[in-house]
N, C-alpha and C positions, 0 to 999 in steps of 0.2 A: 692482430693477435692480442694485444695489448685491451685493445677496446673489448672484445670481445669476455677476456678474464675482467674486467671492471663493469659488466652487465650481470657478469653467474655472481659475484660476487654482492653485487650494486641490488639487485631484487630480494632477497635474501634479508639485505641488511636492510633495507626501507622498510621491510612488512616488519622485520623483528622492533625497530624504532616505533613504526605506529602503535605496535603490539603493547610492548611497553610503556609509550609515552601513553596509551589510554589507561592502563592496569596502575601507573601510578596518578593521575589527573581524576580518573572517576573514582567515586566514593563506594566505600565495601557496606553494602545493608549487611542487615540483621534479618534473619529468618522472621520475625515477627514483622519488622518492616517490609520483609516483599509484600508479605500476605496481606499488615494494610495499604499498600500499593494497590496490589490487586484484586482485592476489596472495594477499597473507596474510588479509585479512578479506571483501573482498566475493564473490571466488569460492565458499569453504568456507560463506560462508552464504548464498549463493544453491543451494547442495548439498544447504543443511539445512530450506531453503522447500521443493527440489520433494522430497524424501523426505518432508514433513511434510504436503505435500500429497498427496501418493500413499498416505500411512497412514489420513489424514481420508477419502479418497474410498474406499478400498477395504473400512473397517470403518460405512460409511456417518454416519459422523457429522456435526456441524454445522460448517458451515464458517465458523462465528464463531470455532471454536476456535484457528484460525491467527490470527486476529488478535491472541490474546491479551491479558490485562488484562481482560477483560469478565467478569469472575467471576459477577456477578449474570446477566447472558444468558449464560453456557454452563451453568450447571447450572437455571436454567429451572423449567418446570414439565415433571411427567413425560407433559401430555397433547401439549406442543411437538414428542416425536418422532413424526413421521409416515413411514411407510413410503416408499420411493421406485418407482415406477413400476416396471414392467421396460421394459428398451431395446427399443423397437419394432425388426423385424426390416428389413434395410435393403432386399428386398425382397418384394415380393407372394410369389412360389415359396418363399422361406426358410424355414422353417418350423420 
Protein backbone atom coordinates (compact mmCIF):
# COMPACT_ATOMS: atom_id res chain seq x y z
CA UNK A 1 0.00 0.00 0.00
CA UNK A 2 2.73 2.07 1.18
CA UNK A 3 4.72 1.51 -2.22
CA UNK A 4 2.20 1.76 -4.24
CA UNK A 5 1.24 5.75 -2.75
CA UNK A 6 5.06 6.60 -3.12
CA UNK A 7 4.72 5.54 -7.28
CA UNK A 8 1.34 8.09 -7.69
CA UNK A 9 3.08 10.25 -5.83
CA UNK A 10 6.95 9.44 -7.11
CA UNK A 11 5.92 10.10 -11.09
CA UNK A 12 4.40 13.29 -10.70
CA UNK A 13 7.27 14.67 -8.83
CA UNK A 14 10.13 13.39 -11.19
CA UNK A 15 8.36 14.96 -14.35
CA UNK A 16 7.65 18.17 -12.28
CA UNK A 17 11.64 18.16 -11.08
CA UNK A 18 12.95 17.63 -14.86
CA UNK A 19 10.30 20.21 -15.81
CA UNK A 20 11.80 22.69 -13.79
CA UNK A 21 15.17 21.72 -13.46
CA UNK A 22 15.19 22.39 -17.56
CA UNK A 23 12.99 25.91 -17.27
CA UNK A 24 15.62 27.05 -14.78
CA UNK A 25 19.20 25.58 -16.52
CA UNK A 26 18.09 26.51 -20.21
CA UNK A 27 18.36 29.99 -21.38
CA UNK A 28 15.13 32.23 -22.31
CA UNK A 29 15.87 33.81 -26.12
CA UNK A 30 14.67 36.79 -27.38
CA UNK A 31 12.06 36.82 -30.29
CA UNK A 32 14.74 38.19 -32.57
CA UNK A 33 17.18 35.41 -31.30
CA UNK A 34 14.99 32.59 -32.34
CA UNK A 35 14.52 33.99 -35.64
CA UNK A 36 18.33 34.37 -35.96
CA UNK A 37 18.44 30.79 -34.77
CA UNK A 38 16.23 29.83 -37.46
CA UNK A 39 17.64 31.80 -40.01
CA UNK A 40 21.19 31.20 -39.68
CA UNK A 41 21.35 27.45 -38.56
CA UNK A 42 18.06 25.58 -38.71
CA UNK A 43 16.89 26.68 -42.21
CA UNK A 44 20.56 25.85 -44.02
CA UNK A 45 20.29 22.46 -42.31
CA UNK A 46 17.06 21.50 -42.99
CA UNK A 47 18.55 22.33 -46.78
CA UNK A 48 21.28 19.83 -46.03
CA UNK A 49 18.62 16.88 -44.75
CA UNK A 50 16.53 17.04 -47.89
CA UNK A 51 19.55 17.31 -50.39
CA UNK A 52 21.05 14.41 -48.26
CA UNK A 53 17.98 12.65 -48.66
CA UNK A 54 17.46 13.00 -52.27
CA UNK A 55 21.34 11.69 -52.82
CA UNK A 56 20.48 8.51 -50.29
CA UNK A 57 17.34 7.76 -52.34
CA UNK A 58 18.40 8.43 -55.81
CA UNK A 59 21.92 6.23 -55.69
CA UNK A 60 19.58 3.77 -53.62
CA UNK A 61 21.50 3.50 -50.63
CA UNK A 62 20.68 2.72 -46.86
CA UNK A 63 18.84 4.92 -45.19
CA UNK A 64 20.82 4.52 -41.97
CA UNK A 65 23.27 6.59 -43.58
CA UNK A 66 21.49 9.81 -42.76
CA UNK A 67 21.39 9.02 -39.49
CA UNK A 68 24.78 9.16 -39.22
CA UNK A 69 27.38 7.73 -36.25
CA UNK A 70 26.41 4.15 -37.07
CA UNK A 71 29.63 3.32 -38.66
CA UNK A 72 29.26 -0.37 -37.77
CA UNK A 73 25.46 -0.52 -39.63
CA UNK A 74 26.37 1.44 -42.57
CA UNK A 75 29.17 -0.47 -43.94
CA UNK A 76 27.54 -3.88 -42.75
CA UNK A 77 27.90 -6.88 -44.49
CA UNK A 78 28.08 -6.99 -48.26
CA UNK A 79 24.99 -9.49 -48.35
CA UNK A 80 22.74 -6.48 -46.47
CA UNK A 81 22.31 -4.74 -49.96
CA UNK A 82 19.31 -5.81 -51.49
CA UNK A 83 18.04 -4.57 -54.68
CA UNK A 84 14.86 -2.37 -54.49
CA UNK A 85 11.68 -3.39 -56.28
CA UNK A 86 10.68 -1.35 -59.27
CA UNK A 87 7.76 1.16 -58.57
CA UNK A 88 4.57 -0.64 -59.59
CA UNK A 89 2.91 1.26 -62.40
CA UNK A 90 0.13 3.60 -61.02
CA UNK A 91 -2.23 2.03 -63.27
CA UNK A 92 -3.50 -1.19 -64.88
CA UNK A 93 -3.01 0.57 -68.81
CA UNK A 94 0.48 1.98 -67.87
CA UNK A 95 2.77 0.12 -68.96
Amino acid sequence: MVLKFLAILGRPASFLLLYRGGRWTLPRFRFDQLMGIAWKVLIPLSIVNVVGVMIVREFNGPLIVLAGGFRGVVRGRRGDQRERPAPSPVCGTCA
